[in-house]
N, C-alpha and C positions, 0 to 999 in steps of 0.2 A: 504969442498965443495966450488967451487968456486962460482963467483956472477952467472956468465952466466950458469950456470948447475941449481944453483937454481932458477933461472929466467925461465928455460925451464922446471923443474920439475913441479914447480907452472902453469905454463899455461898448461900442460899437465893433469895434477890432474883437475884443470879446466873445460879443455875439456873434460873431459872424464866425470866430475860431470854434464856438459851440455848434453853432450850424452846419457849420464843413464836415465836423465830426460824427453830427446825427445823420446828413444825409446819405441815403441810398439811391444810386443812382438809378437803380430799379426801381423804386419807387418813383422817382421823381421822373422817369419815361414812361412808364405808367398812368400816371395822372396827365401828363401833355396828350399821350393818346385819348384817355378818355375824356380831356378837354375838347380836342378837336374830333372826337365822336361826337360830341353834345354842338359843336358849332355847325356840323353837319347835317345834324337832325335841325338844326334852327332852320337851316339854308332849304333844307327840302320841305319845310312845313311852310317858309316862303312861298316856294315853288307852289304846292298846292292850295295854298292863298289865294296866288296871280289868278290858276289857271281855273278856280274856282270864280273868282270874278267876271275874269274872261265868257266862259260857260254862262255866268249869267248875264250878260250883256247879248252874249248870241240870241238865247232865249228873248231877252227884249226884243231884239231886232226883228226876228221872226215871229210875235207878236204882234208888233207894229207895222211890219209889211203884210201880216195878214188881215189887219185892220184897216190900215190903206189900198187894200187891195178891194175889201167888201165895200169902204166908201166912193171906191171908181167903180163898182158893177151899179151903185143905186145912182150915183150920180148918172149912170146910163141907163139907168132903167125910169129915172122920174124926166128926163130929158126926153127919153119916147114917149113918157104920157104926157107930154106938152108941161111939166111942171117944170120951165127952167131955174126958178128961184131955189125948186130943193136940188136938185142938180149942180145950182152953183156952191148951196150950201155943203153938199156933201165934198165940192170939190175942191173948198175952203180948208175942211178938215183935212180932207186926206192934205193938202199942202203942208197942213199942219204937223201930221205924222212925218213925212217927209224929211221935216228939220229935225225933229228928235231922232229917226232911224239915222240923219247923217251924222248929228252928234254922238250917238251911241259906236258908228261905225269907224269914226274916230279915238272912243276911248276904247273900240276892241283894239284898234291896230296898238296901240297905245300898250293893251296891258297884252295884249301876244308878244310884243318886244321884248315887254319887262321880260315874261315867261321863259323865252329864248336866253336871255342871259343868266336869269339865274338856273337855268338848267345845266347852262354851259359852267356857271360858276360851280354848281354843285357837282357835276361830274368832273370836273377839274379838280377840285375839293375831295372827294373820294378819290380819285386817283394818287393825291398826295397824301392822303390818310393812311390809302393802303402801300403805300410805300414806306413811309414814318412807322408805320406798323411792323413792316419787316426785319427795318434798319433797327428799330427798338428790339425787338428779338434776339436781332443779330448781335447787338450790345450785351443786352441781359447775359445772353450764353457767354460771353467774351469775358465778363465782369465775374461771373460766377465761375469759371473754369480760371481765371487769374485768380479771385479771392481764394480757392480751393490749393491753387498751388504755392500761395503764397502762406498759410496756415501750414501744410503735410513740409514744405521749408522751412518755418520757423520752427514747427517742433521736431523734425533733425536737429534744427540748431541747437535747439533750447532756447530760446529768444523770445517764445513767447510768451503770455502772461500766464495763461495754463500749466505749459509747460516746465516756466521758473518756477512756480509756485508748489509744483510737484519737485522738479530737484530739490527746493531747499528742503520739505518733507522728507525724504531720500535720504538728502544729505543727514538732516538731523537725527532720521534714525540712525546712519550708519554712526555717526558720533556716540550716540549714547551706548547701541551696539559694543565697542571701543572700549569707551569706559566701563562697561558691566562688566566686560572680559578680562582688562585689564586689573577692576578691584576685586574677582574672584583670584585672578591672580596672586594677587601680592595678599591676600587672604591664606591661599594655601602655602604660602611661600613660610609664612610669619606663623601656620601651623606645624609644617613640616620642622620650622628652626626651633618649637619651645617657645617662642615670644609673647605665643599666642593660643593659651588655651583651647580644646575644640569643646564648642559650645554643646555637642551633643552627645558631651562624655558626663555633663552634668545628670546629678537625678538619681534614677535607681544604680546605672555605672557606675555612679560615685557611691555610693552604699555597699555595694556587694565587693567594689575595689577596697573601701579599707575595712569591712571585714577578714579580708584576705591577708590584707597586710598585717591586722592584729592576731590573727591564727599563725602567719609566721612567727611574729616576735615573740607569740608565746611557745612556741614549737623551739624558738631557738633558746628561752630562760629554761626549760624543759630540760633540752640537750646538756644547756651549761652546767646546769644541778644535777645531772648523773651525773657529768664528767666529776663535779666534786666529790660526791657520795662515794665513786669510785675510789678515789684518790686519799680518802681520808679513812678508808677501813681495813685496809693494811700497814699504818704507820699509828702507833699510838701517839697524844697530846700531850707534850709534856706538861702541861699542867696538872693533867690529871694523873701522872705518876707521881708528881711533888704531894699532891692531896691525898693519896692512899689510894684511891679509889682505883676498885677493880672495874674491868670492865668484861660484862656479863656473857659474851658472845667469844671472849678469850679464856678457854682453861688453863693454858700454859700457864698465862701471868697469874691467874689466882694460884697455881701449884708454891711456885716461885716465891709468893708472897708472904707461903703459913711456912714454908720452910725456913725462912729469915728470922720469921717471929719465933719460932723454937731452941736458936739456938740461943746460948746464955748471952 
């Protein structure tokens, strides 16, 4: 097989796989009926064609036989007045009509026939019309009640293209669903442990928190320096007994001290 045959094979196979596709079969019953509506109306505008020529062929004949009829009353009436010459002339003509009336009465039987048949054709023609007509109907409902149960089956299935295309939406939310759940998760998980700062303790929380904390540690140098204050004003320093030095808040030891200096 050559290139160019199978170049034209393949786009035809093609086509034709594209064609099968677009077609609707109700459409395509459709148009056969309104085809053979239009071949109908050809066949009956036939009809009244014939039967209109017909009609006027009769018209001639009836014409002509009353034309032939008036040249046999003159040809009898010039033959009574001794005039045989117009008598025979008149009786010339009528001969003459004569052959035209049998011609004509020729192409009547002629086109009555035709008439006969296509009447027959056409009501033949209508009969099969209106029966392709019915059986079209009776398809159409067949095809659309199958097209119907074949869609409300697919989308039980999920098979169809609608259908998929909404599961995997579906699906995708529930995935991300998942994942949002999941990273609030391990969010509070890594708050709950300490790992993980909560972001909504920053700010003023954070301010007013270590205020707090520096009001303790000075509440606790506070404490610490009474407890010393305490501690060191009922025990004198010995240093400051080595120096002389009285201390001002002890009478005792200033007694103590002028007594020592008195004696020799």
């Amino acid at each position: 097989m050559s290139l160019m045959k199978r170049i034209s094979l393949i786009f035809r196979s093609k086509a034709s796989k594209a064609l099968d596709r677009a077609e609707d079969p109700r459409e395509t019953l459709d148009y056969s009926y309104q085809r053979q509506i239009e071949l109908l109306s050809k066949v009956r505008r036939g009809v009244a064609d014939v039967a209109t020529s017909r009609k006027r062929v009769e018209l001639q004949v009836a014409q002509l036989e009353q034309q032939s009829q008036k040249l046999h009353d003159q040809a009898q009436k010039a033959l009574s007045m001794g005039r045989e010459d117009l008598a025979r002339e008149a009786l010339t003509r009528k001969s003459g009509l004569q052959g035209q009336i049998s011609d004509l009465k020729v192409q009547h039987a002629q086109l009555q026939g035709e008439e006969e048949k296509l009447t027959l054709a056409s009501q033949r023609l209508q009969a099969k019309v209106e029966s392709f007509r019915t059986k079209k109907e009776t398809i159409k409902a067949t095809y659309t009640a199958a097209e119907a149960q074949t869609r409300i089956n697919e989308a039980f299935s999920g098979i169809s293209e609608e259908m998929g295309d909404v599961g995997m939406a579906v699906q995708r939310a529930e995935d991300k669903t998942a994942q949002m759940q999941a990273r609030a998760g391990a969010i509070d998980e890594l708050i709950a442990s300490g790992a993980l700062d909560d972001v909504s303790s920053h700010g003023q929380g954070d301010d007013i928190a270590r205020e707090l904390d520096a009001m303790s540690k000075d509440s606790d140098v506070e404490a610490e320096l009474a407890a010393l204050r305490s501690g060191t004003s009922g025990t004198a320093q010995p240093g400051a007994i080595e120096a002389g030095e009285t201390t001002p808040s002890s009478p005792q030891l200033a007694a103590e001290r002028e007594k020592e200096e008195g004696q020799p």
